[in-house]
N, C-alpha and C positions, 0 to 999 in steps of 0.2 A: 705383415702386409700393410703397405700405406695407402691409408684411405683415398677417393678421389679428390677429397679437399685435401687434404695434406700433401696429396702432388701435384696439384694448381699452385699452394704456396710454396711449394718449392721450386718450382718454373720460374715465379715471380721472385723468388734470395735469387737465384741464380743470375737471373737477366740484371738484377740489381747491384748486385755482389760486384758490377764491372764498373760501378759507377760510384763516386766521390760522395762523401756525406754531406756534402752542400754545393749548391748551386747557385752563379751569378754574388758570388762576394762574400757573402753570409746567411742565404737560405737557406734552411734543413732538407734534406733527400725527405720527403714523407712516404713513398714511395713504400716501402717496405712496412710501416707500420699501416696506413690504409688500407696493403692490401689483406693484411692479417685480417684488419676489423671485418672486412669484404664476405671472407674467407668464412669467418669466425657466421656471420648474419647470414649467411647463404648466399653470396654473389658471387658463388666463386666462377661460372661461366664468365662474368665481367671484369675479373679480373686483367687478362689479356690485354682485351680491347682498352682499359681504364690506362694500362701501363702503356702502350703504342704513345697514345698522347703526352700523357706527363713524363716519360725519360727525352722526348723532344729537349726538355729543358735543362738533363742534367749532365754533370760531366765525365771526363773519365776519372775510374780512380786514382788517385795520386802514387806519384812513387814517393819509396821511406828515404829516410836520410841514415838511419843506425838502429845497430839492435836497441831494444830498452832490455836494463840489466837492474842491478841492486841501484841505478841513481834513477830508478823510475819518478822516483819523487820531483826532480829537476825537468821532467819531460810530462807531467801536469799542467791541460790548462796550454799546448802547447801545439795548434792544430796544425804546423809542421810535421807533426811527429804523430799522425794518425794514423798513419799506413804502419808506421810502427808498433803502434799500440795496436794495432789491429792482425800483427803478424804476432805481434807478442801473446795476445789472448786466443787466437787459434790456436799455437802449440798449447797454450798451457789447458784449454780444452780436451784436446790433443791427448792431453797426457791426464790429464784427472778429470771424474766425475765434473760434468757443468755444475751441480749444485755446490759441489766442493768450492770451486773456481768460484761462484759468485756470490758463496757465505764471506768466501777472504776477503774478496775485495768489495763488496757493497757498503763495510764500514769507512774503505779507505775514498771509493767516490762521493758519500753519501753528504760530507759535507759541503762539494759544489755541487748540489742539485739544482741552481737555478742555470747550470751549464746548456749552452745554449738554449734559453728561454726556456729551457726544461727538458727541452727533446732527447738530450741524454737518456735520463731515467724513463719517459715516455718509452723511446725506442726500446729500452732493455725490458720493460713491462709488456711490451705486444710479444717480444721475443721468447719471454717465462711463460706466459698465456702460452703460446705454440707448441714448448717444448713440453707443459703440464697435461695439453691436451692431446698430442699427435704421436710424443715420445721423442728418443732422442737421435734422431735422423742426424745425415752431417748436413744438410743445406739450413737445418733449426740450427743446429749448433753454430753455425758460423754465421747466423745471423745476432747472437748472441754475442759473440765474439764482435762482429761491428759494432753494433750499441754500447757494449761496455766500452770499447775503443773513444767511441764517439762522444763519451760521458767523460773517461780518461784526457782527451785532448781539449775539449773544450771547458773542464773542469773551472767552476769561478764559485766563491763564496762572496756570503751577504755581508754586509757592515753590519756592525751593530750585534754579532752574537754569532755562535755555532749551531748552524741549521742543523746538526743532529744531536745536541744535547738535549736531553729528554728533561721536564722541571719534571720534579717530585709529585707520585702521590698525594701528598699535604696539598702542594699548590692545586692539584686537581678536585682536590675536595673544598680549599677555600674559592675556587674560583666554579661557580657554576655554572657558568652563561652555555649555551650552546653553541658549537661550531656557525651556526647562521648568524645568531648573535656576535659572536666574536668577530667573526666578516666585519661585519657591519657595523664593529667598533675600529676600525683598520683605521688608522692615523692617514691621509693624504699628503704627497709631497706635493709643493705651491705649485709649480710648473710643471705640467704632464707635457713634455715637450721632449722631443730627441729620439734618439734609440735606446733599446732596453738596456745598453750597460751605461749609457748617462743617466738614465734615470735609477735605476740601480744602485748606483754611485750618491745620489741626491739622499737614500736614504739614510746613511751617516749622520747627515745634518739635521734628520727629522728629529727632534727633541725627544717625541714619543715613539719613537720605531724599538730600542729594546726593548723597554716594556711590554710592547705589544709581543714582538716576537719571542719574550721568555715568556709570557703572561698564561702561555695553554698549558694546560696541564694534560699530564699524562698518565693515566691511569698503569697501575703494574700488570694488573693481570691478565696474561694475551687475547680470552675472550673480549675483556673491557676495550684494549686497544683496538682490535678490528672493528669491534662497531663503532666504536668514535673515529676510527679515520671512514669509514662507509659514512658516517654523521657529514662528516666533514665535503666529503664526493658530491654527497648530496644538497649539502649549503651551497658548494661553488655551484653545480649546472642547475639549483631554483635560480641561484642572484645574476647568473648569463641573458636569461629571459629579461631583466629588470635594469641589468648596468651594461650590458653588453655593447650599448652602444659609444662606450669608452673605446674602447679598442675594438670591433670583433674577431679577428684572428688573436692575439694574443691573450684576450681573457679565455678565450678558449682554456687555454692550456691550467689556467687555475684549477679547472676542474678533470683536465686531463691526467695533470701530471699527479695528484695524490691516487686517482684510480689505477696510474702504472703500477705505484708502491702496491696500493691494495691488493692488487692481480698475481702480485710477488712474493706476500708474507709466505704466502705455502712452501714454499722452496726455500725459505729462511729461517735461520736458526729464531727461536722465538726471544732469544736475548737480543735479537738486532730489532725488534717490531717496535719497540719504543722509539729508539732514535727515528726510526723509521716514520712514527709519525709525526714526531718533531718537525723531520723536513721537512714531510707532506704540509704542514703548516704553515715553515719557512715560504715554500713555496707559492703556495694558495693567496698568504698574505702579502706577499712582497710582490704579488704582479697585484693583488686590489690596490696597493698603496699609490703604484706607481703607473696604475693605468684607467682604472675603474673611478667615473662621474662622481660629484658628492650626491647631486640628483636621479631618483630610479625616472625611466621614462612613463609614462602615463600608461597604465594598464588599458586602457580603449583605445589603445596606436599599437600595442602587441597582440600577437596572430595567437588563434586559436585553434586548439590540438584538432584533427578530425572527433568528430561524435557520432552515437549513434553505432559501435560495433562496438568485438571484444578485446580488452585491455592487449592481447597478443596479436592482434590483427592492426593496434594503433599503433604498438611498435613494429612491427614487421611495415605498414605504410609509410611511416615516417621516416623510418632506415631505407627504405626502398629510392622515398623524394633528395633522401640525401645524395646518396648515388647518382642520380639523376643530374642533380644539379653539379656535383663534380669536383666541387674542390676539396681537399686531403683536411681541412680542418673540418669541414663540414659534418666529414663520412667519421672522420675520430672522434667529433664532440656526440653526431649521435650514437656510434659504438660506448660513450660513458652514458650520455643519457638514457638510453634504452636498459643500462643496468639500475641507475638510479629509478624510474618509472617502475620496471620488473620489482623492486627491492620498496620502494614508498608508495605505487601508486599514485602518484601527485603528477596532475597534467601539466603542470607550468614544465616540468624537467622535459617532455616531449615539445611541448610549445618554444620550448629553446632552442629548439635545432631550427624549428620552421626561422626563428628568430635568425640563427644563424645565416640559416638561406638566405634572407634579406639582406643581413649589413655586408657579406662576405660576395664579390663576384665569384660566379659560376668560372 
């Protein structure tokens, strides 16, 4: 029997499912992973109404060009060919276990995780979250099937190193700093100017960018790993609060996109958790490089969390303002922050969203 929220989300793949993974040139559909978080917090009455408004702005699906076959390799990376990759991971759904389907291929996307500015792997993380939690319906399944698509076609890798090679234990034991720490040792490229694949592309030239992006270490043993990539979740949505006003849509996602991995490891073989935080790394750091202030902004000009109730009552409020306010980064960054708050108790990661509200139009 499918719960009542599991059939609001799947009203909400369906109405979605008719429409393109980006809108207006190179905008991501958020459409689909919002309404999970929505779903996920309890808003799933507002899903509906949330979606009336934001598919105003999106398109139709696209039609393929060709099957993808044994040259999938060639149609990577290839947003032509989404509707393909997207016909191609339905059958193979289709035909074997989803966890089967996205053991194989997580190593094969995993090293263009910065594909489209992350949304790839975001999207496939809202979509593991559904089908861990609701089971395996076909409207989860083929929203699975989109994200990995989506991850597939937009696929791009970083200069300067393999976003999923994992460095050594050794290196994890010589290098001890903390994921906040290591942030906050992120190399800047001179000019934060452009779009995210110019700037992307700057990172090449940064002197110091391998180093930094080989320089984490990764622990062997999959407990060790999950809490350092949570370590990690949790460095990017405190440092949101503080640098956010670098970008605030796009820093978002430093802290979104390692919580996609994180929400995933369950459903992955524990030989892939390492690379896995590799990327989460890749990721986190290569939008601090390229987006995030050298200066935090003055902690007396940032908002403060509500006070005065209980720790499940500030996030349930804050999730609530996020909705409110409306926009698909907003509702995503407090769906991580409200894990990170649940998980450290630390108000700054609540105080992030409000932050968000601010720099981000409604």
């Amino acid at each position: 029997m499918i719960s009542a929220s599991a059939g609001t989300l799947d009203e909400a793949y369906e109405r979605l499912h008719a429409t393109g993974p980006e809108f207006d040139g190179y905008l991501s559909n958020h459409g689909p992973m919002a309404a999970e978080a929505m779903v996920r917090h309890g808003h799933s009455d507002l899903v509906g109404s949330w979606l009336d408004g934001y598919m105003r702005r999106l398109e139709e699906f696209p039609r393929g060009l060709s099957p993808i076959g044994s040259d999938w390799q060639d149609a990577l990376g290839d947003l032509r060919r989404v509707a393909d990759w997207t016909a191609f991971f339905r059958a193979e759904i289709g035909e074997r276990p989803w966890r089967e389907v996205l053991n194989a291929w997580w190593p094969r996307l995993l090293p263009g995780v910065v594909a489209a500015a992350t949304h790839g792997v975001i999207r496939v993380g809202h979509a593991a979250r559904a089908l861990l939690a609701d089971g395996d319906d076909p409207s989860h399944l083929a929203e699975l099937a989109h994200g990995l698509a989506y991850w597939a076609a937009r696929w791009q890798t970083l200069p300067g190193g393999h976003a999923g090679a994992a460095a050594t234990a050794a290196a994890s034991r010589a290098r001890a700093a903390t994921p906040l720490e290591s942030l906050a040792a992120i190399p800047r490229i001179a000019e934060q100017a452009g779009g995210i694949g110019d700037r992307l592309a700057k990172l090449g030239a940064l002197p110091a960018w391998p180093a930094a992006l080989a320089g984490f270490g990764v622990p062997a043993a999959p407990d060790q790993i999950r809490a350092l990539l949570a370590e990690l979740v949790d460095a990017a949505t405190v440092r949101y609060l503080f640098y956010g006003h670098g970008n605030g849509v796009m820093l978002v996602h430093s802290a979104t996109a390692p919580n996609a991995v994180l929400r995933t490891l369950p459903a992955l073989d524990h030989r892939l958790w390492a690379p896995s935080l590799s990327a989460s790394w890749a990721a986190s750091s290569a939008l601090t490089a390229v987006y995030a202030p050298a200066e935090p902004a003055p902690r007396a000009q940032l908002p403060q969390p509500p006070g005065g109730q209980a720790p499940e009552e500030t996030a349930r409020e804050v999730f609530a303002r996020a909705v409110e306010h409306g926009d698909a980064h907003v509702i995503k960054f407090a769906d991580t922050a409200v894990d990170v708050f649940a998980r450290t108790g630390n108000p700054d990661a609540i105080a992030g969203v409000l932050r968000a509200a601010e720099l981000i139009e409604p």
